[in-house]
C-alpha positions in Angstrom: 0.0 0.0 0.0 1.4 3.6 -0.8 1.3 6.1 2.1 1.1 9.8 1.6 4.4 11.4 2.3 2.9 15.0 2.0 0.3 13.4 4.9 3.3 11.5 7.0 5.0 14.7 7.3 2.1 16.9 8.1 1.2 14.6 11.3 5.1 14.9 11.9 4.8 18.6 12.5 1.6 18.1 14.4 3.1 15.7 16.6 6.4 17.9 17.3 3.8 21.3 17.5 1.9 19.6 20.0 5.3 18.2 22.0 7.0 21.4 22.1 3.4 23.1 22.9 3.3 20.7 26.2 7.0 21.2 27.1 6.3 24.8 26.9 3.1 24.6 29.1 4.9 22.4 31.4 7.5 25.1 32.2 5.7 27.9 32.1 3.7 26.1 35.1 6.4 25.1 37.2 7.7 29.0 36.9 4.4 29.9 37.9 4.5 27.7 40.6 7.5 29.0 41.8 6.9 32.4 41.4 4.1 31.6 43.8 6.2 30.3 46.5 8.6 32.8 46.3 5.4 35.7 46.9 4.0 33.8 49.4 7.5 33.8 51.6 7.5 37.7 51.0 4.2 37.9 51.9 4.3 35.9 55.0 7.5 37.4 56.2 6.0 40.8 55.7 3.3 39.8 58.0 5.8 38.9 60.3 6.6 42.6 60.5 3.2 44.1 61.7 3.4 45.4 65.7 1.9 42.9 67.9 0.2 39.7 66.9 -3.1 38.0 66.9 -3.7 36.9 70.5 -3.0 41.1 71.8 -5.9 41.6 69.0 -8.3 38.4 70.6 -7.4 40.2 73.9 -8.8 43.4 72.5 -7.1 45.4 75.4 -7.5 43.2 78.1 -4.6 43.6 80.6 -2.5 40.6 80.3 -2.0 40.4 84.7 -6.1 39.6 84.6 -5.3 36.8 82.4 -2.2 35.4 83.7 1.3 34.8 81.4 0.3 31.3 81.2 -3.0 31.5 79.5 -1.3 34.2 77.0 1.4 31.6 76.3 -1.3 28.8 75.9 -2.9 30.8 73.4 0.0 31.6 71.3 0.9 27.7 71.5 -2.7 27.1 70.6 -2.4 29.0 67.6 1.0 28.0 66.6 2.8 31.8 67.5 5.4 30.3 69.4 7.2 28.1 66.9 10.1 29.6 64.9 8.9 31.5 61.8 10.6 29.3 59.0 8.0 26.4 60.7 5.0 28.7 61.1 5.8 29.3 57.4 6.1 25.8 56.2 2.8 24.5 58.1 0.8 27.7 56.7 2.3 26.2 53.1 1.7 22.8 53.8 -2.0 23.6 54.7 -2.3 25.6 51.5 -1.3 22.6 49.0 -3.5 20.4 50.4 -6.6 23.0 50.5 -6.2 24.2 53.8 -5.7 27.7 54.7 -6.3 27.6 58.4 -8.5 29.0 60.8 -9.1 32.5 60.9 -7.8 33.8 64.2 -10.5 36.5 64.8 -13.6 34.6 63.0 -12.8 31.5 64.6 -13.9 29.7 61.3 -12.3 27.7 58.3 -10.8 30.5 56.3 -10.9 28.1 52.7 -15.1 28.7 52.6 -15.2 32.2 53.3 -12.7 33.7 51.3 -14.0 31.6 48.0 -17.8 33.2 49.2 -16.0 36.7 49.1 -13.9 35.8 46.0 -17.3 35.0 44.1 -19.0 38.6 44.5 -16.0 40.1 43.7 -15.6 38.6 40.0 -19.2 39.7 40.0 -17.4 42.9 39.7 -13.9 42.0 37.7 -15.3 39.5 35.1 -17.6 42.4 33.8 -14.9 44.9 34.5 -12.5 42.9 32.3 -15.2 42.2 29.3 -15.4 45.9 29.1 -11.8 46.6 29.4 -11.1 44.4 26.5 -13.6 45.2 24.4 -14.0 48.8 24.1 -9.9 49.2 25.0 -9.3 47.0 21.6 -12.4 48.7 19.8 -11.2 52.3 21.1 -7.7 51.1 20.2 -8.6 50.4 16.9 -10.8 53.1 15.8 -8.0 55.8 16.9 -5.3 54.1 14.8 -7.4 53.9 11.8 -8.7 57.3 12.1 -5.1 59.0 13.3 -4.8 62.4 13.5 -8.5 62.8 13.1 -10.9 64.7 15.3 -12.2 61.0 16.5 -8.7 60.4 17.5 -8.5 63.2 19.4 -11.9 62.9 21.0 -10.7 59.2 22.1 -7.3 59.9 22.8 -8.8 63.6 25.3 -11.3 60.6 27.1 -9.0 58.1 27.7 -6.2 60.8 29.2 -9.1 62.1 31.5 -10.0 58.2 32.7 -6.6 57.8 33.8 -6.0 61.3 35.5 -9.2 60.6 37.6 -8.7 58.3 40.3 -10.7 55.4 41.1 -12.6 56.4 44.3 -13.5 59.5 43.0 -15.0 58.0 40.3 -17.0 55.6 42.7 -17.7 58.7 44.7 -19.5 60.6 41.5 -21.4 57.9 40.5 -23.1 57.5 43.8 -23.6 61.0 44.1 -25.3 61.2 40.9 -27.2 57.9 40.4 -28.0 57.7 44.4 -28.2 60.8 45.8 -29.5 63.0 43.1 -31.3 60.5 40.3 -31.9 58.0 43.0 -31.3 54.9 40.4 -29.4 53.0 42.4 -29.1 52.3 46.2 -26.4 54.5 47.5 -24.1 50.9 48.7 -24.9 47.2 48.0 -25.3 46.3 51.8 -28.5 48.6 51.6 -30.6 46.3 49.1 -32.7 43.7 51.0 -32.7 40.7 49.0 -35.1 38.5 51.3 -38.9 37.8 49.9 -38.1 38.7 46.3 -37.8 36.6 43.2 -35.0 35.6 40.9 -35.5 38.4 38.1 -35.9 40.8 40.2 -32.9 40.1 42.4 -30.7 40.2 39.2 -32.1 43.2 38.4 -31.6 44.5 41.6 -28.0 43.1 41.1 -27.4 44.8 38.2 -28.3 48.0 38.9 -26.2 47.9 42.1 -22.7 46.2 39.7 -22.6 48.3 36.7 -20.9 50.7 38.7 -18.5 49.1 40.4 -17.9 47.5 37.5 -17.3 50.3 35.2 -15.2 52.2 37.8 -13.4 48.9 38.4 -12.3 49.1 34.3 -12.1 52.7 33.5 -8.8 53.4 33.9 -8.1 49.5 32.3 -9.9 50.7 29.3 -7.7 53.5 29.0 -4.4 51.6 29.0 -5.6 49.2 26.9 -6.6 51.6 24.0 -3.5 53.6 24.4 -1.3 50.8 24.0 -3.5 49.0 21.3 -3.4 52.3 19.4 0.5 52.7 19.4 1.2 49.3 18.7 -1.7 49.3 15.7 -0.4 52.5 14.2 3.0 50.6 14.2 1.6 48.1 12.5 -0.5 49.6 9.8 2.8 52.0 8.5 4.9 48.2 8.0 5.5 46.7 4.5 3.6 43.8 4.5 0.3 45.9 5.3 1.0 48.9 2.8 1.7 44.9 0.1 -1.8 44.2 1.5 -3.7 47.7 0.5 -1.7 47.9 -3.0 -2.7 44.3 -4.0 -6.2 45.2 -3.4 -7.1 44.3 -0.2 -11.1 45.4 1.4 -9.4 47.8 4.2 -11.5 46.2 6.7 -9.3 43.0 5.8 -6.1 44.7 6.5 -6.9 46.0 9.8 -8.8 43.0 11.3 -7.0 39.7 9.6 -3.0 41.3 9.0 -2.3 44.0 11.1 -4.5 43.5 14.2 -2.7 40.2 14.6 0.6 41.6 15.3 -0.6 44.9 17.0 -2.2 42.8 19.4 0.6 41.5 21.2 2.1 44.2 23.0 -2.1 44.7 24.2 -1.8 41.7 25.2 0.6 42.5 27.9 -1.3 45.4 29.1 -4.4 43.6 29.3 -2.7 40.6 31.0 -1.3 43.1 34.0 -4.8 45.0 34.3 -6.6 42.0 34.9 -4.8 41.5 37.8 -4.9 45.0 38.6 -8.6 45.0 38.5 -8.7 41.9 40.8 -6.5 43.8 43.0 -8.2 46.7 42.7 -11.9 45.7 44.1 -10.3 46.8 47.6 -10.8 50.5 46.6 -14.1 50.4 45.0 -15.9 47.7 47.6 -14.9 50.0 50.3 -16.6 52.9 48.3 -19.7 51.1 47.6 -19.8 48.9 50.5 -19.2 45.9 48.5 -18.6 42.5 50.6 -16.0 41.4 48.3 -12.4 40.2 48.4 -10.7 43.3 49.3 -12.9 44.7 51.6 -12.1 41.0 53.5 -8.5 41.7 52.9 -8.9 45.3 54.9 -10.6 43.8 57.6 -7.8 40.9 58.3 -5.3 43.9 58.3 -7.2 45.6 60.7 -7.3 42.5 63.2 -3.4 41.5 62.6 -5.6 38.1 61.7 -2.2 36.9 59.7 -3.8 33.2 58.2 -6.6 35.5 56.5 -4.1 38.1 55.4 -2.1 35.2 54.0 -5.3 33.8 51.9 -6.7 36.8 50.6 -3.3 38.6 49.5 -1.9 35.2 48.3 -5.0 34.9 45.9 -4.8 38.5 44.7 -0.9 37.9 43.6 -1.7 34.6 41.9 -4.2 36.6 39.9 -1.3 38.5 38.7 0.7 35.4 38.0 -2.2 33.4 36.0 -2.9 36.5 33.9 0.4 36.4 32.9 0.9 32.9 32.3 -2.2 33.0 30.0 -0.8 35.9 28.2 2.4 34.1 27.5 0.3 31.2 26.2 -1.3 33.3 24.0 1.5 35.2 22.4 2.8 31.6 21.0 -0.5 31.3 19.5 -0.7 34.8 17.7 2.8 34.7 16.7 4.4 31.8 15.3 7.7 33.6 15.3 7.5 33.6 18.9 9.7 30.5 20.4 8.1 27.8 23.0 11.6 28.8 25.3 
């Protein structure tokens, strides 16, 4: 029987793509993972910084001759204080690989439930946050480079430059002044909408007219970055050879932007939208204090308040690895826009 030898060497190349693809994966996940250690160390020796610890914070003032030097010491042995940091450390890790981030110190409860309850209502605000901030950054992006030097372009380019000079809390602070206080839209925070008694439409809508503004003063200033850096690196792109090639050969315009040179102008975005989804994540600590959100960050706050160090550990640890997993996915996706791109 006669084989194909175009065929043979096609699944050839498949088989070494998909190799080197895996290899690639495979090390850009053990990086990650020990990019992770290496933050959590930082953060936990960090903590081990902050005045005082978490049994003067359980005491809450309490004079320590009322309670006698032995129960004090019993309590820090309870809670693990009084063993040498590099073990506190490597218990807190060990706990955290197999699911287990402890007990929180002031809550007296297991710290794995909570903070995933608090980590859900805050992607209510960055998932929606991030849609926005890639679409309209890339559309914005895109529509300035293709207009340049245009009055659009300057429209786009004067909005995006006022996004990033105002900061997020004023922002926040506007909204609810307008929407609450004056057009009385929405409730002035999320903790003031009563949710018992009422049916599942309605709660969404409730919902959403309590999240779109978070949300959008969660990615204003993302949007901004993005569609400054898309429309630098898509100017770029449309002044190369192989585009100007494109239009001469007869190419619909729409073509040229969307299918040659958005392809390449998209990488350096990329980047910038890989660090501001992390940044958003980061960034619900400002914008659920201003609207009262229980989110996240507003947990974070409170478990710096209360020197409760296990809960510090959790809720910062989790904010960095968003970082670190935005990355990795952008890193995944450059090889996959660009060919020319190595899996090193």
């Amino acid at each position: 029987m006669e084989t194909n030898p175009a065929g043979a060497e096609m699944g050839k190349f498949g088989r070494c793509f998909m190799d080197d693809f895996m290899r690639f994966i495979i090390k850009r996940l053990g990086i990650t993972a020990v990019l992770l250690v290496i933050i959590s160390m930082i953060i936990f020796w960090i903590c081990q910084l902050m005045p005082g610890d978490a049994v003067d914070m359980m005491l809450g003032g309490i004079a320590l001759q009322s309670l006698g030097e032995t129960t004090v010491e019993d309590l820090r042995k309870e809670l693990g204080l009084n063993l040498p940091v590099y073990q506190q450390y490597f218990k807190w890790a060990s706990g955290v690989i197999h699911g287990d981030l402890g007990t929180s110190y002031i809550m007296k409860a297991p710290i794995a439930p909570l903070v995933i309850s608090r980590l859900k209502t805050s992607l209510l605000l960055a998932v929606p946050a991030s849609l926005m901030m890639i679409v309209c950054g890339l559309a914005l992006g895109i529509i300035s480079a293709v207009k340049e030097k245009t009055w659009i372009d300057n429209s786009i380019s004067f909005v995006s430059l006022s996004m990033l000079s105002v900061p997020a809390f004023l922002t926040g602070s506007l909204f609810i002044y307008i929407f609450s206080v004056k057009l009385n839209w929405i409730p002035p925070a999320f903790n003031a909408i009563n949710m018992e008694g009422i049916g599942f439409f309605q709660m969404m809508g409730s919902y959403f007219g309590i999240l779109i503004f978070p949300s959008l003063t969660l990615g204003f200033e993302s949007i901004a970055y993005v569609n400054r850096q898309t429309r630098a690196s898509m100017i770029e792109e449309l002044k190369t050879n192989y585009v100007r090639t494109a239009v001469l050969k007869g190419v619909p315009p729409r073509s040229v932007v969307m299918r040659h040179a958005l392809r390449n102008g998209l990488l350096p975005a990329i980047t910038v939208i890989a660090f501001n989804v992390g940044q958003i994540i980061a960034g619900t600590v400002i914008i659920e204090a201003v609207f009262s959100y229980p989110g996240i960050g507003a947990l974070m706050v409170d478990a710096i308040k209360f020197r409760d160090v296990p809960l510090i550990l959790a809720t910062m640890l989790i904010i960095s690895a968003s970082y670190v997993f935005a990355n990795l996915f952008a890193d995944i996706l450059y090889t996959q826009l660009n060919p020319r791109i190595k899996y090193a």
